[in-house]
C-alpha positions in Angstrom: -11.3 104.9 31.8 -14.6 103.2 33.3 -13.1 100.6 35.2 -10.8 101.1 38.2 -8.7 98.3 38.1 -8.0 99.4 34.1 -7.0 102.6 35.3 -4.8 102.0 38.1 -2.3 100.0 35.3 -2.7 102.2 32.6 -1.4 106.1 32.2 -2.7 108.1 29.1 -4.1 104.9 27.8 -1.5 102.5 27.8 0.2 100.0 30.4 3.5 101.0 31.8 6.0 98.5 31.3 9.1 99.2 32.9 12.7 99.2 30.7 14.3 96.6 33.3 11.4 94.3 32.8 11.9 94.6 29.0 15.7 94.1 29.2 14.8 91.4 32.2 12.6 89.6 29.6 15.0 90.1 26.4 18.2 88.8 28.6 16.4 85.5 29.7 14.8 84.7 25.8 17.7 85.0 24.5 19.8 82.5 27.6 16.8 80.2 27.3 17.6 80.3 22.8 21.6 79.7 23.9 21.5 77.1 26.6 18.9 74.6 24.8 19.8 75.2 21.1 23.9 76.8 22.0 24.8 74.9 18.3 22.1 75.8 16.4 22.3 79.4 17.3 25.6 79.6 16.1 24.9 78.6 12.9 22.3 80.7 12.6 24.4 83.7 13.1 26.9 81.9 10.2 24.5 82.2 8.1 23.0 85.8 9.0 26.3 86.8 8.3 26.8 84.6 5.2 23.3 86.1 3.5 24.7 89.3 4.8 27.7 89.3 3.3 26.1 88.1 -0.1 24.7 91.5 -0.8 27.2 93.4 0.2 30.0 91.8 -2.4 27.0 91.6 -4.7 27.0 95.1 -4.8 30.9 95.7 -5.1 30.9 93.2 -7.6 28.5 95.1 -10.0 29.4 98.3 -9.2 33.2 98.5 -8.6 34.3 95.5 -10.2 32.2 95.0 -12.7 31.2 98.7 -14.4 34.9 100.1 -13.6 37.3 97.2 -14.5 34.6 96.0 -17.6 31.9 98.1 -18.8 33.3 101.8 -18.5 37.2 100.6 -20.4 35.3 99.3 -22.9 33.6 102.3 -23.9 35.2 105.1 -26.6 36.0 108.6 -25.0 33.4 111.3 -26.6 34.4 114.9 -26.5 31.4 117.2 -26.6 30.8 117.8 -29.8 29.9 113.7 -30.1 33.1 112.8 -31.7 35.2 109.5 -30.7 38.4 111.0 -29.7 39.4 107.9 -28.4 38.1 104.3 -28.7 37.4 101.8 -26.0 39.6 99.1 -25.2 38.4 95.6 -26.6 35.6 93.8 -24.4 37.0 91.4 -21.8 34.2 88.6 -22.0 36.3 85.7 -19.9 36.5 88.1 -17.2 33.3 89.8 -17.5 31.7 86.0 -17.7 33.8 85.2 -14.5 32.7 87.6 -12.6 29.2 87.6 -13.4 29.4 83.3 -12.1 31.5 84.4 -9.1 28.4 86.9 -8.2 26.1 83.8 -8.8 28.2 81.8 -6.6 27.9 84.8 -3.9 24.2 85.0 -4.1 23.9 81.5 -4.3 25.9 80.7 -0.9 23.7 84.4 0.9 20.6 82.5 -0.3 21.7 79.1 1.1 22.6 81.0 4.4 18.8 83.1 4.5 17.1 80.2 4.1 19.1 77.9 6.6 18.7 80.6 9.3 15.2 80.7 8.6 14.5 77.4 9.2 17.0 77.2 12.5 15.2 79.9 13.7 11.5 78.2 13.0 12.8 75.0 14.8 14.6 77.0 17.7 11.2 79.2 17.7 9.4 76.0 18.2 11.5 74.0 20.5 11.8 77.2 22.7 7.6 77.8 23.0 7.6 73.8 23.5 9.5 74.4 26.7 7.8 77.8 27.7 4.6 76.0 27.3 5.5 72.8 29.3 7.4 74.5 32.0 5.1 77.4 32.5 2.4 74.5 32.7 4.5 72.4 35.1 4.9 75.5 37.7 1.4 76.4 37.2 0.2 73.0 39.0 2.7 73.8 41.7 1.1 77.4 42.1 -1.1 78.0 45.2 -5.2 78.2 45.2 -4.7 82.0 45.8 -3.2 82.9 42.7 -6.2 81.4 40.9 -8.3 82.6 43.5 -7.4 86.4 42.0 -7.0 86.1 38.6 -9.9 84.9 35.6 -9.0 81.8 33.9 -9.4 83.1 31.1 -6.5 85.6 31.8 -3.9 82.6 32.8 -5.2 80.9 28.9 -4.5 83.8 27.4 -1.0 83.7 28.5 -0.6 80.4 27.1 -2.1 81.0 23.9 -1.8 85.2 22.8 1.4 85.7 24.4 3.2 82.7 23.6 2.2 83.1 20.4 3.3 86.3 20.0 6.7 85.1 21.7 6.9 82.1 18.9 6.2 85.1 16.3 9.3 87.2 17.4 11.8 84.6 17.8 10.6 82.4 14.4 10.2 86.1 12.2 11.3 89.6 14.0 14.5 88.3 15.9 16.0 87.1 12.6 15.3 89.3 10.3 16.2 92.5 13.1 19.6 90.2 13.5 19.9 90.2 9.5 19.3 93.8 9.4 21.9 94.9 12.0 24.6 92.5 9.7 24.1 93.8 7.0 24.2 97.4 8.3 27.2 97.1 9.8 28.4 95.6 6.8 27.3 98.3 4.0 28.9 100.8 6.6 32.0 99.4 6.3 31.5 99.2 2.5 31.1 102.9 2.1 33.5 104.1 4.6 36.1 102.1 2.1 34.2 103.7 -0.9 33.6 107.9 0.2 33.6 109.4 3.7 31.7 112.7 2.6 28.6 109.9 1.0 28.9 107.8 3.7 28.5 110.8 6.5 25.1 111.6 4.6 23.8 108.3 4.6 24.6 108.4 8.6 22.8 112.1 9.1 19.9 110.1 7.0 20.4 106.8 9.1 20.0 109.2 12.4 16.8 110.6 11.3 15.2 107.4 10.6 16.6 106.4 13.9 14.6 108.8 15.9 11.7 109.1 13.7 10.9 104.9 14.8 11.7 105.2 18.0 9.3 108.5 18.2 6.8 106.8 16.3 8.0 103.0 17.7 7.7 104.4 21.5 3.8 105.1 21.2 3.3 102.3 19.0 4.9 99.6 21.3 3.0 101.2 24.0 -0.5 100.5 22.8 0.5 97.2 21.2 1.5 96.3 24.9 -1.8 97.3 26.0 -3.4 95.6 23.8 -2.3 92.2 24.4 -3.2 92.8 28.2 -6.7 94.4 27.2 -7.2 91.1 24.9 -6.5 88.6 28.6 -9.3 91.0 29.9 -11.5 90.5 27.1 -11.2 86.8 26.8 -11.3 85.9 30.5 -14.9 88.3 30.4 -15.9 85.7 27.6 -14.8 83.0 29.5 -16.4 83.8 32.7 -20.0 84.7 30.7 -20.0 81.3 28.6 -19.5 79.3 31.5 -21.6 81.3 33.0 -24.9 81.1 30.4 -27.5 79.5 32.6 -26.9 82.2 34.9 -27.3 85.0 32.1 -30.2 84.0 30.5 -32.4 83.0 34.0 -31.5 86.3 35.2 -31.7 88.4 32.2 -28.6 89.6 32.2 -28.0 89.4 28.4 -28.3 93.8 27.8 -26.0 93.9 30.9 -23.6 91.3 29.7 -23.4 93.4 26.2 -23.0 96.2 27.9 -20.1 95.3 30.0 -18.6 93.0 27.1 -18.8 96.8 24.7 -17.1 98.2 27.4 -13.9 95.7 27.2 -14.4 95.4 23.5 -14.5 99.2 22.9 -11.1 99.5 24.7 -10.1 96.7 23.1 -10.5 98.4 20.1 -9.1 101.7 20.9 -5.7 100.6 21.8 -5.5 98.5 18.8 -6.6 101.2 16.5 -3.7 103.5 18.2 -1.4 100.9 17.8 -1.8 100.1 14.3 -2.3 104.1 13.4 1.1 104.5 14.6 2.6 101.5 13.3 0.5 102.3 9.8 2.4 105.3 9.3 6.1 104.2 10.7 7.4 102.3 7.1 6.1 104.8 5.0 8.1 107.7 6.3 11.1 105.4 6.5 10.3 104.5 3.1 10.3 108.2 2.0 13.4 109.6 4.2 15.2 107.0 2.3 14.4 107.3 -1.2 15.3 111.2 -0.4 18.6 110.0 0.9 19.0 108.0 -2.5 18.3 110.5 -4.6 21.0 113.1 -2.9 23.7 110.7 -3.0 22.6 109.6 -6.6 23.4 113.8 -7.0 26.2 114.4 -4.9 28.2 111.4 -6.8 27.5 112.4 -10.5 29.0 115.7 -9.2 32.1 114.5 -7.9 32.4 112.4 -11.2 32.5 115.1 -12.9 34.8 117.3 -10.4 37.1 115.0 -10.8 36.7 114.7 -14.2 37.8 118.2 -15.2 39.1 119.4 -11.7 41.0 116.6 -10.3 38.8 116.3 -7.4 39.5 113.5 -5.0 37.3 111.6 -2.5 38.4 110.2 0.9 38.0 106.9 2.0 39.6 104.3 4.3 41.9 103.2 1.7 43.0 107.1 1.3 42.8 109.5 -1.8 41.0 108.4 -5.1 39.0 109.3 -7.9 35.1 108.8 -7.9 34.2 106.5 -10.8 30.7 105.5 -12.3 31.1 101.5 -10.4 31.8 103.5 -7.3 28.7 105.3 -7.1 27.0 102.3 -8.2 28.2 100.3 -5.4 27.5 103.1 -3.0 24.1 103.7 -3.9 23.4 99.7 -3.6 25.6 100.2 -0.3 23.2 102.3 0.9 19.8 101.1 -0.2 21.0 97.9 1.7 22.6 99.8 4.5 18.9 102.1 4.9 16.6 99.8 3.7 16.7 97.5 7.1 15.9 100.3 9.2 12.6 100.2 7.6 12.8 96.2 8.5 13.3 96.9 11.8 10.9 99.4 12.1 8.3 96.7 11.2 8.8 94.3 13.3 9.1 96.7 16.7 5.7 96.3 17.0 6.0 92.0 17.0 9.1 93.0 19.3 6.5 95.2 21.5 4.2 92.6 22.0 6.8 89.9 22.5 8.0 91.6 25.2 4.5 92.4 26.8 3.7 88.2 26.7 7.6 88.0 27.8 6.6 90.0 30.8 3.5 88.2 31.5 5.1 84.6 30.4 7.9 85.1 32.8 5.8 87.3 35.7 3.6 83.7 36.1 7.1 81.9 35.6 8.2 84.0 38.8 4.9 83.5 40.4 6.1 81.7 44.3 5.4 77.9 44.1 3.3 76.6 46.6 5.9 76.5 49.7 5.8 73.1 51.4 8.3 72.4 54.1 7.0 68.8 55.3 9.4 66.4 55.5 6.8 63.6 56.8 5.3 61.3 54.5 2.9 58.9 53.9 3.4 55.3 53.3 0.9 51.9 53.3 1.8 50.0 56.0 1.5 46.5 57.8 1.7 45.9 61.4 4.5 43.8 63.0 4.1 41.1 65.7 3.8 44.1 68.1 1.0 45.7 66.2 3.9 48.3 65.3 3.5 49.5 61.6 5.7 48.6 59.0 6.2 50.2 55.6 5.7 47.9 52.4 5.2 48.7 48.7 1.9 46.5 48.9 -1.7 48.5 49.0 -2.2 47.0 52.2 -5.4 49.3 52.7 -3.6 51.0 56.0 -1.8 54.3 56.0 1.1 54.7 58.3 3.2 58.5 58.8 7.0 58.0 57.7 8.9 60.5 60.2 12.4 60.9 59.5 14.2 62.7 62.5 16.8 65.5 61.6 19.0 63.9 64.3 20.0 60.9 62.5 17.8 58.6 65.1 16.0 56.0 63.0 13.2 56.8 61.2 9.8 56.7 63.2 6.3 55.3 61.7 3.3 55.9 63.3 -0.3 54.9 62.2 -2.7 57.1 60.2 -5.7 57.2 62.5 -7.2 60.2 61.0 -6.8 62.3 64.9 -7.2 66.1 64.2 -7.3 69.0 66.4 -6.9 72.2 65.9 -5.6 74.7 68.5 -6.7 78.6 68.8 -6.7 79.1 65.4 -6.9 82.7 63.5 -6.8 82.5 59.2 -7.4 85.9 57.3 -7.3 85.3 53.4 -6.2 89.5 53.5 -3.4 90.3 55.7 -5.4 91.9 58.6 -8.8 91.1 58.3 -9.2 87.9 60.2 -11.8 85.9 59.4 -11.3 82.6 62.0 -10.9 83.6 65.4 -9.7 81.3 68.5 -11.2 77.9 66.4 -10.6 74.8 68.7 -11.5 71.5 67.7 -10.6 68.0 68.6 -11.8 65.1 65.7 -11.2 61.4 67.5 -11.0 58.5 64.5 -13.7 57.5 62.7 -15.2 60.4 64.3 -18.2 62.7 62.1 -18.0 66.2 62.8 -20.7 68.2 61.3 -19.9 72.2 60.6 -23.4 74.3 60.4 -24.0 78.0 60.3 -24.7 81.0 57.3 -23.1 81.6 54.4 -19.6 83.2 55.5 -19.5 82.0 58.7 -16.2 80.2 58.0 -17.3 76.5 57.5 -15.3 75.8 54.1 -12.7 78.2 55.2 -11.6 75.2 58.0 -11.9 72.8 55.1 -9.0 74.4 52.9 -6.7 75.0 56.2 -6.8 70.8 56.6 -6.4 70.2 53.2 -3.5 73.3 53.7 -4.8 75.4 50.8 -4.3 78.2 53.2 -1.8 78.5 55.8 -2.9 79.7 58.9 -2.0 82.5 60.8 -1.7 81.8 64.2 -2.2 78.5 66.2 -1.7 74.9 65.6 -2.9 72.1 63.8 -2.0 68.7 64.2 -3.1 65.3 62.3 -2.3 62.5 64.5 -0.7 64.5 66.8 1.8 65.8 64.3 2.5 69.6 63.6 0.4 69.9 60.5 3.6 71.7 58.7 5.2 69.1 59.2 3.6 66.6 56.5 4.5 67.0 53.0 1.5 68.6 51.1 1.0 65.8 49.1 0.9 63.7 51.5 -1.6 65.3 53.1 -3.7 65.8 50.3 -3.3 62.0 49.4 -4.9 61.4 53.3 -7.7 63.2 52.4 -10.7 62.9 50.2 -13.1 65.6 49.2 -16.7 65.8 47.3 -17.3 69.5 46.6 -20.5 71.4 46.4 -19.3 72.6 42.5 -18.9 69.4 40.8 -15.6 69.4 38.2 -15.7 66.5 35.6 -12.8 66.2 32.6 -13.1 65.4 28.9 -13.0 61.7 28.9 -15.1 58.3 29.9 -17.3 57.6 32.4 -14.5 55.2 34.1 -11.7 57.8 33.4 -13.2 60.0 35.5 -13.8 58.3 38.5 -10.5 56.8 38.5 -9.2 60.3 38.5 -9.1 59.6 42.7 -6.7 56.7 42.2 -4.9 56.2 39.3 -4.1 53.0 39.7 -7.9 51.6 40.4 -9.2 48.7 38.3 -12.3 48.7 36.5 -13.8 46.8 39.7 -12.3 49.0 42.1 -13.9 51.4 40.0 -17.3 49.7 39.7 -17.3 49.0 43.2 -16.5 52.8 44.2 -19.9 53.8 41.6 -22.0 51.1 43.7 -21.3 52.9 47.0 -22.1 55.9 45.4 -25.7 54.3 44.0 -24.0 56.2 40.7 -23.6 52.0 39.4 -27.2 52.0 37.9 -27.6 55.3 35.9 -23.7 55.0 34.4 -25.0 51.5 32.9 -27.8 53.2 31.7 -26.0 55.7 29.9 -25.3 54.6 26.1 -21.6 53.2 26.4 -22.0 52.6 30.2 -18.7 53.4 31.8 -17.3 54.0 28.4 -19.5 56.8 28.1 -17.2 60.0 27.2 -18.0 63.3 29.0 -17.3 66.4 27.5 -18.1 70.0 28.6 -18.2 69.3 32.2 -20.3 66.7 31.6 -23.2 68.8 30.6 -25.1 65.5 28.8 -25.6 64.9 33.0 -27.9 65.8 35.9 -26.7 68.3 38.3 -27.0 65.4 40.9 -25.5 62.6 38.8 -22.5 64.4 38.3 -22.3 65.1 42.0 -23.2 61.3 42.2 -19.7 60.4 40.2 -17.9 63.3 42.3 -18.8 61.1 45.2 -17.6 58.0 43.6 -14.5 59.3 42.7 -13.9 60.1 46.4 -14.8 56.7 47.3 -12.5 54.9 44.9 -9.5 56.9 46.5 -10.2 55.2 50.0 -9.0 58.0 51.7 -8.8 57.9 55.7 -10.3 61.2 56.4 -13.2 62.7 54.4 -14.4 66.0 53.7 -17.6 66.4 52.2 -18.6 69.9 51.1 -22.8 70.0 50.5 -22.0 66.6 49.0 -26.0 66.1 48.1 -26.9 69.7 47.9 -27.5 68.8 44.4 -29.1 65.8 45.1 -32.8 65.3 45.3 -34.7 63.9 48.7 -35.3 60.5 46.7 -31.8 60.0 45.5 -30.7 61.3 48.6 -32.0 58.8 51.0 -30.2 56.2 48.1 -27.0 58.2 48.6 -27.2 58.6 52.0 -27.1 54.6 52.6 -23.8 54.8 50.2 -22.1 58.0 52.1 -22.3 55.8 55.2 -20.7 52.6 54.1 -17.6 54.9 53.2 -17.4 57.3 56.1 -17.2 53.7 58.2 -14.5 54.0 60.1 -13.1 57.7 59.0 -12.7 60.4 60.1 -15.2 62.7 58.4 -16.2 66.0 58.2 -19.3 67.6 56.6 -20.6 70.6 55.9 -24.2 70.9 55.3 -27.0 73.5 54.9 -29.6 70.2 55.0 -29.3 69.6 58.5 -31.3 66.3 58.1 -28.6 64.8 56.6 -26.3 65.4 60.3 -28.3 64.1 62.9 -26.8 61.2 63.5 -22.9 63.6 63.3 -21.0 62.8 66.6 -19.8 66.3 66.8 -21.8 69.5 65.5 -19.9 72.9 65.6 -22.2 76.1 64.9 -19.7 78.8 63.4 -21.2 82.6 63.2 -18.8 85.2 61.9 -15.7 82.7 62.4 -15.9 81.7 65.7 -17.6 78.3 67.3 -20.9 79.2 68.8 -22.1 75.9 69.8 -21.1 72.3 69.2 -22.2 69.4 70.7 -24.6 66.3 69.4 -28.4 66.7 67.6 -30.2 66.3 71.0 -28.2 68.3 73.1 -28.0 71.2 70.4 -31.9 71.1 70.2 -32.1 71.0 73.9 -29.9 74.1 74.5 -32.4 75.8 72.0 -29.9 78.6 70.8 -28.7 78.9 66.8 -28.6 75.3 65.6 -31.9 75.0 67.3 -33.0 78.5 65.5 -31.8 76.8 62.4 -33.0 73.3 62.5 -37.0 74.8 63.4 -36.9 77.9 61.7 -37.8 79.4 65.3 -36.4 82.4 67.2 -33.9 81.1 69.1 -34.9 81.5 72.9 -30.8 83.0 73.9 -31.5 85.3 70.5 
């Protein structure tokens, strides 16, 4: 295969998946089916074995019943030479008509039970992927930025759409109809072990070689099918990543390459479905044929023990002992085994649904399993108003203060203590890869309302600092503390509520204008709202815009500027009134002009926060009361504007453009 990481997950074309993570997968479907629907399952196995049933007395009825007790008195004895040597007994209509309504009641009551289990099954089908689909979406928000940080996004939808639908298609169609199958099996056997032992031991020898003809065929079917569904994540998180990606593409020319590589995913794409279906093509066919064989040597074997026991006396075994064969009983057998042969060819279809089932199963429950995002804080975060000490006090009214609520494990009252927004960090070392550290010894002390500015090249570590206060990341060694408490302490919501951050990549959601902004407080009014856009200078283009703040965004908001969407990024921030800021190239995409506008805005809310930037403009830091040069993840330099250009070393180097004169 061309691509490594394909071929370290696939052996001779197909991906591995291991019989306990089948049975694992299987076990907890079918405990999810019980526990939320326990009645309506067992109705639908009354009525399996209802429809079931149906057929199987059907086919005594005509057969036994009807041809040996009805038809076959009624008709004269005929010696060979075509003479009547003695006539039939006289027709038995009442009974025969009886019959014939019972058998209508029978099929009547096995249709009433196939189609009630059907459509039990479509509503436990449903319900089920309802749950899948909200709980897998519920433990997705509480999964850490790493697992996103590793896997395409289109490879996590493609989870919620392929193999949840292929889960829905299993448990609505296969799973009943396989449950069906294996009723009425076990039914017909018991029919023909009552019937003939010597019949029913051929059927069997037939039964096994159907058995392990699909599971031969089955096995290498399932296998690509599996693949296939993984192969089709691949392929749509490629397509994902290139249509978001189309500026990029088409500036760079990369359409020939993006072909390329997209023929690449396709083409395997395409070979694991073609071996999938090749093998599935050919499974129902050779069922098909194995079994019609089987019919016609049973349809042989019992017109010669009719007439065995016609003129030899022969006998036939069964359950109930000794007896003769008769016309109704080979009737009934044959229709005993159609029924009991024909499901294996059922089954055999719907492996493959069960196949890739049990591949979205796997990758369904794998994300299921996936470690929420551990949080052991037990400190919270409360608004506050001070006492007649200046002490804070915790009220329910958005006061516009923040206070820490610190319950104490020794039962001592709880503690409240002011959100200044204090941080410092103490000798800390952070490697995103176990091993390769890529902070070393960072020490830093942020007073409130403090700006500290964080400078240096791409890689240097700068945003890296940014996702261990926001706790993305856990560090690896060292402390941080926020207002002189342990970091890992405060509930991660909490903390994240503390904070407020304007990215360099901009994300804006499907909705208004106004919707969007509030997305940093919830509860905002429209004023709070309009008042946030004003700091922001966003006020005057949004009212521009043709349904002003009603103005619905779609696609990321690709009807906007680069810099007005970072404009409304920055509003959103401000509407949350957060105590400590983090601003990540907040106006790289921002021209000098709007800037200069924005600049005026950024300053009004960093008043009195605690705020930390990180710039590649270094205009826009001057006035920072704290500027840390990182290089290779460690702190280099830090001090003001002045003294950094005095000590002419790297922030000078960066801020001229000349050699630095320690270089």
């Amino acid at each position: 295969m061309p691509r490594n990481n394909l071929r370290n997950t696939m052996k001779d074309g197909a991906l591995n998946v291991s019989k306990k993570d089948r049975r694992g997968a299987i076990s907890r479907l079918v405990k999810m089916v019980i526990k939320d629907y326990p009645w309506h399952f067992a109705i639908v196995i009354v009525c399996i074995i209802l429809n079931s049933g149906a057929g199987a007395i059907g086919s005594y009825l005509v057969g036994t019943v009807l041809v040996n007790n009805y038809v076959m008195p009624a008709l004269p004895a005929i010696n060979e030479a075509g003479t009547i040597i003695q006539p039939g007994l006289p027709f038995d209509y009442t009974g025969f008509i009886t019959i014939i309504l019972l058998m209508a009641g029978v099929y009547a009551l096995g249709l009433f039970g196939g189609y009630f289990y059907n459509y039990l099954m479509a509503k436990i089908a449903q319900g089920v992927m309802k749950k899948i689909r909200d709980d897998l979406f519920n433990h997705m928000l509480s999964l850490p930025i790493s697992y996103f940080d590793q896997r395409t996004h289109g490879d996590i939808m493609s989870i919620y759409t392929n193999d949840v639908d292929a889960l829905r298609e299993f448990l609505s169609r296969a799973l009943p109809m396989m449950a069906s199958a294996v009723t009425t099996m076990l039914i017909c056997l018991v029919m023909m072990l009552i019937t003939d032992f010597i019949l029913t031991a051929i059927v069997l020898v037939f039964a096994v070689l159907m058995f392990f003809l699909t599971r031969l065929i089955a096995k290498r079917s399932s296998r690509y099918f599996i693949s296939q569904q993984v192969e089709l994540g691949k392929t749509n998180g490629y397509i994902e990543e290139m249509v978001t990606g189309q500026k990029v593409v088409k500036v760079f020319n990369y359409e020939e390459r993006n072909v390329s590589n997209f023929k690449e995913h396709n083409d395997d794409l395409y070979a694991y479905s073609v071996k999938a279906n090749r093998y599935a093509s050919i499974l129902m066919p050779a069922v098909n044929q194995l079994g019609n064989l089987q019919y016609a040597i049973i349809a042989l074997l019992g017109g010669l023990a009719i007439v065995l026991g016609a003129n030899y006396g022969f006998q036939s075994l069964s359950l109930t002992g000794f007896h003769f064969i008769e016309v109704g009983n080979i009737i009934s057998f044959l229709m005993f085994s159609k029924s009991f042969v024909q499901p294996i060819g059922q089954v055999s279809q719907q492996l493959n649904i069960a196949a890739l089932a049990l591949a979205g199963a796997t990758r369904i429950f794998a994300m299921g399993d996936e470690p929420s995002e551990p949080d052991d804080g037990y400190v919270a975060l409360c608004y506050a108003k001070p006492d007649e000490n200046g002490n804070p006090v915790e009220t329910s009214e958005r006061t516009g203060r923040w206070a820490w609520k610190h319950p104490h494990k020794d039962g001592s009252p709880t503690s409240y203590v002011w959100l200044e927004g204090k941080i410092d960090m103490y000798d800390v070392d952070f490697a995103y890869t176990k091993g390769k550290t890529i902070l070393h010894n960072i020490s830093l002390y942020a007073k409130p309302g403090q700006k500290i500015a964080f400078v240096g090249p791409t890689g240097a570590g700068k945003t890296t600092i940014t996702n261990l206060l926001t706790r993305f990341y856990d560090i690896e060694d060292g402390k941080v503390r926020y207002d002189d408490i342990n970091i890992n302490k405060i509930k991660k919501p909490e903390l994240r509520r503390s904070l407020g951050m304007v990215l360099q990549d901009t994300k804006l959601f499907t909705g208004t204008v106004r919707e969007n902004i509030r997305f940093g407080r919830l509860d905002a009014t429209d004023e709070e709202v309009e008042q946030a856009a004003k700091l922001a200078n966003a006020d005057s283009f949004i009212r521009n815009l043709p349904q002003g703040y009603d103005t619905v965004l779609i696609n990321g908001g690709a009807s906007l500027s680069q810099g007005q969407r970072q404009l409304l990024s920055i509003a959103r921030c401000a509407v949350s009134d957060p105590p400590v800021m983090i601003l990540d190239e907040a106006t790289s995409s921002i021209d000098s002009r709007t800037e200069a506008l924005v600049q005026d805005g950024m300053d009004a809310i960093m008043k009195g926060r605690t705020v930390f930037v990180i710039a590649h403009r270094l205009s826009t830091i001057q006035n920072s009361d704290v500027i840390m040069v990182l290089d290779q993840g460690r702190i280099i330099e830090r001090g003001t504007h002045d003294d950094l250009i005095a000590k002419k070393g790297k922030y000078y180097q960066l801020y001229t453009g000349h050699r630095a004169a320690n270089a």
